[in-house]
C-alpha positions in Angstrom: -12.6 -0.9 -8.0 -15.6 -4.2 -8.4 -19.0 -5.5 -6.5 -21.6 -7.9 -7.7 -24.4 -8.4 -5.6 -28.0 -10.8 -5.5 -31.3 -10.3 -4.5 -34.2 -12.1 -2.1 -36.9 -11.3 -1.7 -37.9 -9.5 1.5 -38.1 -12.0 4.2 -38.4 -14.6 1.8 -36.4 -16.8 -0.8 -33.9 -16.1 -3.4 -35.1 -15.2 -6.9 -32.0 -14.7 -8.5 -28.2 -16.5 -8.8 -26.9 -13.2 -9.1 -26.8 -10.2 -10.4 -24.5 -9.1 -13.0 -21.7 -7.1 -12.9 -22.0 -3.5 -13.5 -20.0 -3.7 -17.1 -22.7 -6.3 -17.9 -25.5 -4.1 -17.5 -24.4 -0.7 -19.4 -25.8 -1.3 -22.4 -29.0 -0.5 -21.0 -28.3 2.6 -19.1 -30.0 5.8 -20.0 -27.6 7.9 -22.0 -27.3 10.8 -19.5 -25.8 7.8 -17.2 -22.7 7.7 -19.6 -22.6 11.3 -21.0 -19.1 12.3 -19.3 -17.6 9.9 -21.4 -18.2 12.1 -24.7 -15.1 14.4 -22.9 -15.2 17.8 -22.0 -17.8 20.5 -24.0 -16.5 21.6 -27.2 -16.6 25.2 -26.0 -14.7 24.7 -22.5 -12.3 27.9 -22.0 -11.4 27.3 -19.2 -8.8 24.6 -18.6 -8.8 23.2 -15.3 -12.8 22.2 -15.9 -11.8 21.2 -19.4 -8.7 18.4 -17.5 -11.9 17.6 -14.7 -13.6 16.4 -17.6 -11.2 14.0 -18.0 -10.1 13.1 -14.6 -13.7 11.7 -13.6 -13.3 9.6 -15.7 -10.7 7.6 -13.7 -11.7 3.3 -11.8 -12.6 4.5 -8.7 -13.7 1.5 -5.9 -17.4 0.6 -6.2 -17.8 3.1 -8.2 -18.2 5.9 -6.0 -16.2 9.0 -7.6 -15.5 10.8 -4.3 -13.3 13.5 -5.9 -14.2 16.8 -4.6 -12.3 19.9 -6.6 -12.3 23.3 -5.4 -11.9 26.2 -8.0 -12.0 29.2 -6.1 -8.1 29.8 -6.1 -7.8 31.0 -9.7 -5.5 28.7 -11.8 -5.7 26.2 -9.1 -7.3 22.7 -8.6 -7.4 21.7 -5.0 -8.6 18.0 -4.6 -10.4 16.8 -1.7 -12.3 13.5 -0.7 -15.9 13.4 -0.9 -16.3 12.0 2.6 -19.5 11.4 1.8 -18.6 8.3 -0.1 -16.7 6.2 1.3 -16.0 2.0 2.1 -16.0 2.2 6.2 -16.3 -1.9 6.0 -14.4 -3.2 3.3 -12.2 -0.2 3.1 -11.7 1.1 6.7 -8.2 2.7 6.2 -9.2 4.3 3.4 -6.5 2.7 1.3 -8.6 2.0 -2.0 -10.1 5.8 -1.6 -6.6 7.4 -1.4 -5.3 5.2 -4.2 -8.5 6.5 -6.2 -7.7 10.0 -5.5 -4.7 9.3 -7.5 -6.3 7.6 -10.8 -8.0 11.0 -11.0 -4.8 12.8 -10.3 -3.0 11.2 -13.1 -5.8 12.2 -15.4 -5.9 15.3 -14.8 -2.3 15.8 -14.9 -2.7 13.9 -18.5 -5.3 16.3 -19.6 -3.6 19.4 -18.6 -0.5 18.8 -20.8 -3.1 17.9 -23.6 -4.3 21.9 -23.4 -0.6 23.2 -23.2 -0.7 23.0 -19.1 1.9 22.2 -17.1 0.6 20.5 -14.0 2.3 21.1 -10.6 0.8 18.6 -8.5 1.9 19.0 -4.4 0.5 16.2 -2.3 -1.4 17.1 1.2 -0.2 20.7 1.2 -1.5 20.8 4.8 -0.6 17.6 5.9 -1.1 13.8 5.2 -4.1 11.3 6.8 -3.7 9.6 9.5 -3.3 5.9 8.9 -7.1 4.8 9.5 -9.6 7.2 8.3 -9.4 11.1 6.2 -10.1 14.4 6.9 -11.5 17.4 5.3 -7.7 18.5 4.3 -7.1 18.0 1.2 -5.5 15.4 -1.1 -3.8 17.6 -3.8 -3.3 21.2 -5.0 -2.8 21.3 -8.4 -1.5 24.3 -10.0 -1.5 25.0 -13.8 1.3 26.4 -15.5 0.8 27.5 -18.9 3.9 25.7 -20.8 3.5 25.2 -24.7 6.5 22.7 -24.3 4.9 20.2 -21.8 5.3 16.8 -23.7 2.0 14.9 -24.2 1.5 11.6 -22.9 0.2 8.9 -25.9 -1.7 7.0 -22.7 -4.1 9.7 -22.4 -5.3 8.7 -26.0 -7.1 5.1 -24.5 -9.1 7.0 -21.6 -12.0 7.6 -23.1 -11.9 3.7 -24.1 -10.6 2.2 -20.1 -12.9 -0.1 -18.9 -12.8 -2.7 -16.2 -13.9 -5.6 -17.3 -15.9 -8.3 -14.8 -16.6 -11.0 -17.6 -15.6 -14.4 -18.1 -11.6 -14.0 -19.7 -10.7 -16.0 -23.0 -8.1 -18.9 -20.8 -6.9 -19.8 -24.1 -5.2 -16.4 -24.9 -2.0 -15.4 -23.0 -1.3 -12.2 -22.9 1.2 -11.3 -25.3 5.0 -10.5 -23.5 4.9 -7.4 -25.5 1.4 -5.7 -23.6 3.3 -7.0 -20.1 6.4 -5.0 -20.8 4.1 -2.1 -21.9 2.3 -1.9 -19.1 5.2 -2.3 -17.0 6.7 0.5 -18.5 3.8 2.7 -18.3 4.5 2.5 -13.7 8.3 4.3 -14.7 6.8 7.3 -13.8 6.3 5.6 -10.0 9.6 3.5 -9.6 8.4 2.8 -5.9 5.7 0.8 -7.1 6.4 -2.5 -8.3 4.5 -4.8 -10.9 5.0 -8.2 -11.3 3.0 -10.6 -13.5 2.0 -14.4 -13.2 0.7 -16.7 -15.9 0.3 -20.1 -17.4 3.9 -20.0 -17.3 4.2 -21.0 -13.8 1.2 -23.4 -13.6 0.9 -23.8 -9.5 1.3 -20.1 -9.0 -1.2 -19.3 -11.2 -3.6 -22.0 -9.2 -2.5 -20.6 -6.4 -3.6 -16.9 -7.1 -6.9 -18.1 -8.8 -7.6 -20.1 -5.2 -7.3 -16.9 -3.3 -9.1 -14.5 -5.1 -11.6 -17.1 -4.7 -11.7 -17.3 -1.4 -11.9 -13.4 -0.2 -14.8 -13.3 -2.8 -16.8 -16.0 -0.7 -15.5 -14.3 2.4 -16.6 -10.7 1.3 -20.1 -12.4 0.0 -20.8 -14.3 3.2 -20.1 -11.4 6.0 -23.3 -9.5 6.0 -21.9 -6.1 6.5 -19.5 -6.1 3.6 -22.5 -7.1 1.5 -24.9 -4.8 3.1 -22.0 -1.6 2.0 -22.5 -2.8 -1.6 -26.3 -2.6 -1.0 -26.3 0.4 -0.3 -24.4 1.8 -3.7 -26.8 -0.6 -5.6 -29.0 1.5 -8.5 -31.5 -0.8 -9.8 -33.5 0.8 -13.2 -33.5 3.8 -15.1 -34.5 6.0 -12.6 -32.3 5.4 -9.9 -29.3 4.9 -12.4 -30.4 8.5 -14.2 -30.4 10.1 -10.8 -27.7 9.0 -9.0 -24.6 7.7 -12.1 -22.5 6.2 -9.7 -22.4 2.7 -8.1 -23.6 -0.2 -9.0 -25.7 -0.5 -11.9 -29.1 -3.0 -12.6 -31.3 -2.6 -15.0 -32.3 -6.5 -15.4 -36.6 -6.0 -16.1 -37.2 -8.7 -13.1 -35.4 -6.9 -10.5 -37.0 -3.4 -11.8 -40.7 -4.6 -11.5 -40.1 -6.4 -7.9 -37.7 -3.3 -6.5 -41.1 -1.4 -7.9 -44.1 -3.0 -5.2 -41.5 -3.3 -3.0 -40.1 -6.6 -2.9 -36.3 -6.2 -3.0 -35.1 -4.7 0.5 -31.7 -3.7 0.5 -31.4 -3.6 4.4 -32.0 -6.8 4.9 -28.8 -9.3 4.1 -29.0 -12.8 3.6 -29.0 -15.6 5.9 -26.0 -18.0 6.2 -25.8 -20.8 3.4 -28.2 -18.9 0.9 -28.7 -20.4 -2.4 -28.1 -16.9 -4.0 -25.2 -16.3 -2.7 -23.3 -20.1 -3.2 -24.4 -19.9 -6.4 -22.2 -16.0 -6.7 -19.6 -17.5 -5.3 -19.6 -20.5 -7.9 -20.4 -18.1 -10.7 -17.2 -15.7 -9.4 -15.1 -18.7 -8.9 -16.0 -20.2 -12.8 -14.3 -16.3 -14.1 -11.1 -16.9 -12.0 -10.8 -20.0 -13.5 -11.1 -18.2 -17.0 -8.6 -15.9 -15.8 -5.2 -16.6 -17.8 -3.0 -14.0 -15.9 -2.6 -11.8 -12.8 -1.0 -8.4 -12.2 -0.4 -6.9 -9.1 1.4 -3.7 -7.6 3.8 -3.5 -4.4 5.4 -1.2 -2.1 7.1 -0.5 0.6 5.3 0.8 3.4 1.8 2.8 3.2 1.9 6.1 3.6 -1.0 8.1 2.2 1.3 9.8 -0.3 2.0 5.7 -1.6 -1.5 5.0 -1.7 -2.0 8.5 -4.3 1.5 7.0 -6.4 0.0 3.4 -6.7 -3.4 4.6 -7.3 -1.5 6.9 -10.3 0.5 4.5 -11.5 -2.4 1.9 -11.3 -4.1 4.0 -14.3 -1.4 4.5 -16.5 -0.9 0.5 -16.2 -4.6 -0.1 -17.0 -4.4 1.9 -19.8 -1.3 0.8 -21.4 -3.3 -2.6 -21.0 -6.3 -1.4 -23.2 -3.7 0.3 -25.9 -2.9 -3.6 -26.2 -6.4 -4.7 -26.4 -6.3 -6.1 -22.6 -8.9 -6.6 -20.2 -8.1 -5.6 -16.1 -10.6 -6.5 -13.3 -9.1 -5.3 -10.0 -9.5 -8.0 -7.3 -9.1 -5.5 -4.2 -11.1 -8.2 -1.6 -8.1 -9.9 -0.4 -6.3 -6.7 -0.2 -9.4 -5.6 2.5 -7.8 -4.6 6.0 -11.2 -6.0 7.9 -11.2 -8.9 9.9 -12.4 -11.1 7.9 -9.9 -10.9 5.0 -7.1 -11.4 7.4 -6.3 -15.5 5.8 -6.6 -14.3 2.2 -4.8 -10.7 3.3 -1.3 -12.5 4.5 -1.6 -15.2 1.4 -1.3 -12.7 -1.5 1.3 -10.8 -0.2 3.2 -14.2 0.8 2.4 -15.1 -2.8 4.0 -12.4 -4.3 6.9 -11.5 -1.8 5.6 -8.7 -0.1 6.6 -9.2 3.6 4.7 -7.2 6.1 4.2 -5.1 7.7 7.2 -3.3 5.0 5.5 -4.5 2.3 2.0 -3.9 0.9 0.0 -5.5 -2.0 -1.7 -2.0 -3.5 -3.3 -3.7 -6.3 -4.0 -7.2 -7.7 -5.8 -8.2 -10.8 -6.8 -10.1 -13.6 -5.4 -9.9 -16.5 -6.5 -11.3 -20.2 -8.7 -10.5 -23.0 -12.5 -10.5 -22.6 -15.2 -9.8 -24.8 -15.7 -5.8 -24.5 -18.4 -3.9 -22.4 -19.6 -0.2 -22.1 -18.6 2.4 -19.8 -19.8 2.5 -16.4 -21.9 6.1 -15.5 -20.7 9.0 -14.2 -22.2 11.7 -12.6 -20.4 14.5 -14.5 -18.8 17.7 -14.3 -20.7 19.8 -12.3 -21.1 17.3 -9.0 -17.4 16.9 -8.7 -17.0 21.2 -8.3 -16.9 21.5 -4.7 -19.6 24.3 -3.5 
């Protein structure tokens, strides 16, 4: 889940390259911003908030945390989708939401065993989605089974340290077989969802993922309505990063003073060939190229109970990969179902031999060690509990 974005501005020229990536910017953010990433309170009885704690915690696309749980059933977690907060352009079946829904699943179900909870997890207890767009039903019910036997898992130890990380990778350091056999084994949970791996190994593959992760980045830059949906989840300063903790964070002093009179509208995208966005595109294109590996997740067919499984086993893989001191940046553009993406779309899964329509590429990204960056906000407890 990753967006950068520029600005102009309003009706005028570009007065900025671009702006940094979320990770980039956290070291600024006000400290309530990042708060849910201390864990739960230490004097949390009960358990199914104490496992929420956790489980918002989870990558979630753009950054938007639409996890909705219902505690009224006692000893019950019923998961829904915030359908407030959701990707209608770059993510119109939903796919990257449902696949969120199951990072925080896996969480949770991680948490609960940490408290001596057994978690029975039953997927769409009153039916699935339909293929192109969710309902008020809900995702999960979870129920918890006190079970002093439950075995821990040693992945939940790295969550309070997961990041994804946007920077420039280090292309001189491989990483090691040992971390890609972890990580792969960290998915046996999921056996429908398979990982594969490419790096400097196979030279022209490499070259060949690095060129089209490049080009659904320019693609997803230069349509105005894919950029216009990360506009709208942009949070530029202190204040609107203190209010809302979710999205995509800017604190840069330039873009505070000018979004301050005014000057910054976030309705308006840019015209065709601006400078600010070529030079994104270069500045994206420059981190692929740093980019010594790739991971990426397949299965066949899409069902909405898939997307859940690959967005769990998705987690357990990005964690094994920061127990191993690895970096993850998912690239989900070319995985997009909008028009636009179609080129890029059928390339990766070519690439990596998933024939559709059987086949689908859930999740593709870099893969290497990168400097490390702070946590990205979250909004906390208490906005997740559903009303």
């Amino acid at each position: 889940m990753q967006r950068r974005n520029f600005l102009r501005l309003a009706g005028g020229g570009a007065i900025a390259p671009a702006l940094a990536p979320l990770a980039a910017c956290s070291a600024g953010l006000p400290p309530a911003a990042t708060a849910a990433w201390a864990g739960p309170a230490a004097d949390e009885a009960d358990p199914r908030r104490w496992a929420l704690s956790w489980a918002l915690l989870a990558p979630h696309s753009h950054n938007l945390q639409s996890w909705l749980a219902d505690l009224r059933e006692p000893g019950v977690i019923t998961l829904r989708v915030d359908r407030g907060r959701l990707l209608p352009e770059t993510d119109p079946q939903a796919r990257q939401i449902l696949m969120s829904q199951g990072t925080f699943l896996e969480l949770l179900v991680m948490a609960c065993a940490e408290r001596g909870q057994r978690a029975q997890v039953q997927l769409f207890p009153e039916g699935a989605f339909g293929p192109q767009a969710v309902d008020d039903r809900p995702v999960a019910r979870v129920r918890l089974v006190p079970d002093a036997s439950v075995a821990r898992d040693p992945l939940f130890a790295q969550v309070p340290h997961r990041r994804t990380n946007r920077s420039a990778y280090d292309p001189a350091r491989r990483p090691e077989p040992s971390a890609l056999q972890a990580i792969a084994r960290a998915m046996a949970p999921f056996p429908a969802v398979r990982a594969g791996f490419t790096g400097a190994d196979d030279a022209a593959a490499l070259q060949r993922h690095r060129a089209i992760a490049q080009d659904a980045w320019a693609i997803e830059l230069r349509t105005p309505r894919t950029l216009l949906e990360s506009y709208r989840w942009l949070r530029i300063g202190l204040r609107e990063i203190a209010q809302h903790r979710d999205g995509i964070s800017l604190n840069d002093p330039l873009v505070r003073a000018l979004a301050a009179v005014g000057l910054f509208d976030r309705s308006v995208a840019p015209p065709a060939g601006d400078r600010a966005v070529e030079g994104q595109v270069r500045d994206f294109a420059r981190k692929i190229d740093s980019t010594p590996a790739f991971f990426w997740m397949v299965t066949e067919g899409n069902a909405r109970a898939t997307q859940v499984d690959a967005g769990r086993a998705y987690v357990r893989a990005q964690l094994a990969a920061t127990a191993h001191g690895l970096a993850m940046h998912p690239l989900q553009q070319a995985l997009q179902e909008y028009p636009e993406q179609a080129r890029p779309y059928a390339d990766i899964h070519a690439l990596v031999g998933a024939p559709r329509p059987t086949h689908t590429v859930q999740m593709w990204t870099r893969l290497g060690h990168a400097p490390p960056v702070a946590p990205a906000p979250r909004r906390g407890l208490q906005a997740h509990l559903a009303a």
